[in-house]
C-alpha positions in Angstrom: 3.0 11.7 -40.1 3.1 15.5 -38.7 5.1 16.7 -36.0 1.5 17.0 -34.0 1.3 13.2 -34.6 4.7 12.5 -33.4 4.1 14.1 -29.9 0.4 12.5 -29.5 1.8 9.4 -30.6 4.4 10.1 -27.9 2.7 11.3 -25.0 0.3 8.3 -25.8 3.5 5.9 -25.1 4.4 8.1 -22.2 0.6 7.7 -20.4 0.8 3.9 -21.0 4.2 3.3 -19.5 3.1 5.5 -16.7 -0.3 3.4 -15.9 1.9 0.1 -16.2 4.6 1.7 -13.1 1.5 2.4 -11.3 -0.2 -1.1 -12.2 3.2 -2.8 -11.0 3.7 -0.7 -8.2 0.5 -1.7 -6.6 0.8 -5.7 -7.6 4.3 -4.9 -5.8 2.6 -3.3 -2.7 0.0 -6.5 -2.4 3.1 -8.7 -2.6 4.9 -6.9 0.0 1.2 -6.8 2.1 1.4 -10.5 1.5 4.9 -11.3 3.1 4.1 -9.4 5.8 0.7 -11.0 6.6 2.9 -14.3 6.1 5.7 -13.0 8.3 3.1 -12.2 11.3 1.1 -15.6 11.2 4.5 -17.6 11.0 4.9 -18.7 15.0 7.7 -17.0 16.3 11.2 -19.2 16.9 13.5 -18.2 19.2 17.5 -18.3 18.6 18.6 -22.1 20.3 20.1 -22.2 23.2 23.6 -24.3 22.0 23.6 -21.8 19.3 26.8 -18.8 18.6 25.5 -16.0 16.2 27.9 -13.7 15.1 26.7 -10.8 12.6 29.1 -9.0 10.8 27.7 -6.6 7.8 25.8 -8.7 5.5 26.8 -11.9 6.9 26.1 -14.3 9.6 27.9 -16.9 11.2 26.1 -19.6 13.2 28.1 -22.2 15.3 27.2 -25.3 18.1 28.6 -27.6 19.5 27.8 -31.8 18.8 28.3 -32.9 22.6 24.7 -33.3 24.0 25.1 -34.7 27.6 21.7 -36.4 27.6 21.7 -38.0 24.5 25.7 -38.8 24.0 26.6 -39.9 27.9 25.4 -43.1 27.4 26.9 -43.9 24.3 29.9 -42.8 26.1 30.2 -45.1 29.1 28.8 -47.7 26.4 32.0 -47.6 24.1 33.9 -47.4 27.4 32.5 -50.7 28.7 33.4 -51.7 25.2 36.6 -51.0 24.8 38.0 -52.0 28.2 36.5 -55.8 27.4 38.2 -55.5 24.3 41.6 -54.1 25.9 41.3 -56.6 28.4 40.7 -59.5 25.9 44.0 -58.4 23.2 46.2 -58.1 26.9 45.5 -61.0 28.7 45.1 -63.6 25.6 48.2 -65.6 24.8 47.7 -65.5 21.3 46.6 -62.1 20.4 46.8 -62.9 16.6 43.8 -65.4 17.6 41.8 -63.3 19.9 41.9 -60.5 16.9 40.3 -62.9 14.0 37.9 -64.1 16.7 37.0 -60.5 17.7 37.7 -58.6 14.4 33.8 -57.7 14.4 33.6 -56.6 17.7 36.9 -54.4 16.9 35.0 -52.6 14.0 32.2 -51.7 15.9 34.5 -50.5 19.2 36.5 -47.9 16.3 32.8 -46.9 15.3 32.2 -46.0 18.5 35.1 -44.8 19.6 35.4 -42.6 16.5 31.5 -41.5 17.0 32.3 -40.2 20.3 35.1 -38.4 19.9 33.2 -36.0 16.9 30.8 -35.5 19.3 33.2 -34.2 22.2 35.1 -32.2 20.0 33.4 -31.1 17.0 31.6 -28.2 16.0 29.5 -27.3 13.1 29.8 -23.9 11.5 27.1 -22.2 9.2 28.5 -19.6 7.3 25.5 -17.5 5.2 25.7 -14.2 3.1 24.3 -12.7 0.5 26.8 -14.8 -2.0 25.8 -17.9 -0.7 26.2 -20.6 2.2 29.0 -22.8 3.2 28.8 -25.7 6.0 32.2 -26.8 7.7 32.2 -29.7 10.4 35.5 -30.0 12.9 38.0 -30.4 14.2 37.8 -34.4 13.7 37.0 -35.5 9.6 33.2 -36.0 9.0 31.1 -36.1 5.7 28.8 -33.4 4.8 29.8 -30.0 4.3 30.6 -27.7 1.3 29.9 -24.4 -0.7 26.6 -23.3 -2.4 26.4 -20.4 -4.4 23.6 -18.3 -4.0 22.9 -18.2 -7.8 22.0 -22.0 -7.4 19.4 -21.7 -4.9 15.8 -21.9 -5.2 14.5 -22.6 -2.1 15.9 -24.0 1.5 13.6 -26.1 3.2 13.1 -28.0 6.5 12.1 -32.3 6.1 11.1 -34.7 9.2 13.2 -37.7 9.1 11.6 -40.9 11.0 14.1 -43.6 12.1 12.4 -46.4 13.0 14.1 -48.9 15.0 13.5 -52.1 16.2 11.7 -51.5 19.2 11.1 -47.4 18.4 11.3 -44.7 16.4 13.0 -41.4 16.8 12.9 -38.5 15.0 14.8 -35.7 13.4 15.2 -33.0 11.1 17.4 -32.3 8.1 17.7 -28.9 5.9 17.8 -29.5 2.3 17.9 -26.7 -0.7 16.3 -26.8 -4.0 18.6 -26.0 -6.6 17.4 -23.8 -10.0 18.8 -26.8 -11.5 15.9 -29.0 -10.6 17.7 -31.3 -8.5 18.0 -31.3 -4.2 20.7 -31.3 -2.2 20.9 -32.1 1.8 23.0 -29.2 3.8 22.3 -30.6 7.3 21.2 -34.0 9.0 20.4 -35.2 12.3 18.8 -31.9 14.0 17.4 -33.5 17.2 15.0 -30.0 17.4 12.9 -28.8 14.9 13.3 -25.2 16.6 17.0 -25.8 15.4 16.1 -26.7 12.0 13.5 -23.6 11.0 15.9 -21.4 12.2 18.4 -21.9 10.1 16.0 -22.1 7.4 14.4 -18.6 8.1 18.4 -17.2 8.9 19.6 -18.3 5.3 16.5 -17.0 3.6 16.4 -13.3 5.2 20.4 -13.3 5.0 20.1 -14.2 1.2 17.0 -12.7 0.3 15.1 -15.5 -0.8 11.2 -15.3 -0.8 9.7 -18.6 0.8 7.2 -20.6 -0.7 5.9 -24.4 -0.3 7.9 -27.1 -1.3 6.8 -30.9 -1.5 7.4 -32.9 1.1 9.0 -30.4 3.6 7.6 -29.5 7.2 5.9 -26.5 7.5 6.4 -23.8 10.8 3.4 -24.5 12.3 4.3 -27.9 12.2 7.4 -27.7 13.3 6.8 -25.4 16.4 4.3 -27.5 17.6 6.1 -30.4 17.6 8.9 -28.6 19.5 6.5 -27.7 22.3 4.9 -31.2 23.1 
């Protein structure tokens, strides 16, 4: 092969690489097009109101409180019915030994209670989300959940409906889960009583750690969500 050769054969490789950056450049400009057309239909969700958002460089810190007067004042004066029978009972029985085997049920359920409202008074749950990854933290008072996710594990963050269906009704709340590259899926958050709450946090942790969304089985969709939030 000729010198002549060499450079055709060359320039050849030169044109094709240069048609391929143009061919990828404009696949990349019609994904781009894409997210934004995505990012424009998505209804617009406003930062919630018992939420602290602290931005500092490439990280965000989102914080709120557990007390909700509405939902956790009756519970309240509930356990404080409860306990004062059961203070009442252990103080004016003459064998308190006997009134705790008779009442050792009712004693488990007034620590349940007791314990329940306390977390809610005092604790807080903080969201800590970078571009490394997330980390979830619920205090002052111990409470399961919680922990550290790299973001090299993530796939995807999503948003599910959770029905609780009592005896006599149903209520209804919202949980954030991820999708790990390992296959498997992991709960970060339960018991969001908004859904405005819950797609918030989702959107926050995907811009803050670049991750593109996309559908997932089984989770609730914005629309969905936003709707649900304004009935």
């Amino acid at each position: 092969m000729t010198y002549r050769d060499d450079l055709a054969a060359a320039q050849a490789r030169a044109a094709a690489a240069e048609r391929r950056t143009k061919e990828l450049e404009r696949e990349l400009g019609r994904v781009e097009r894409a997210d934004a057309q995505l990012a424009l239909q998505a209804p617009a969700v406003p930062v919630p109101e018992r939420y602290a958002i602290e931005r500092a460089d490439d990280a965000v810190t989102i914080q709120w409180r557990w007390w909700r007067l509405a939902r956790d004042l009756p519970t309240l004066l509930f356990t404080l019915a409860w306990d004062a029978i059961l203070i009442a009972m252990y103080a004016g029985g003459d064998n308190p030994w006997g009134v705790l085997l008779f009442t050792i049920a009712h004693l488990a359920v007034g620590v349940g209670l007791t314990y329940e409202v306390l977390t809610s008074i005092f604790n807080r749950t903080t969201v800590r989300v970078s571009t490394a990854g997330v980390s979830i933290a619920h205090g002052p008072l111990p409470w399961i959940g919680g922990g550290l996710l790299a973001r090299a594990d993530i796939d995807q963050i999503y948003v599910r409906r959770v029905d609780n269906r009592g005896k006599h009704s149903t209520t209804t709340t919202w949980s954030l889960h991820v999708h790990l590259r390992s296959g498997r899926d992991r709960k970060l958050l339960t018991g969001l009583h908004e859904p405005t709450e819950a797609i918030y946090l989702e959107r926050e942790l995907e811009r803050t750690m670049g991750i593109r969304d996309r559908p997932v089985e089984g989770e609730a969709r914005d629309r969905a969500l936003v709707a649900s939030s304004a009935r």
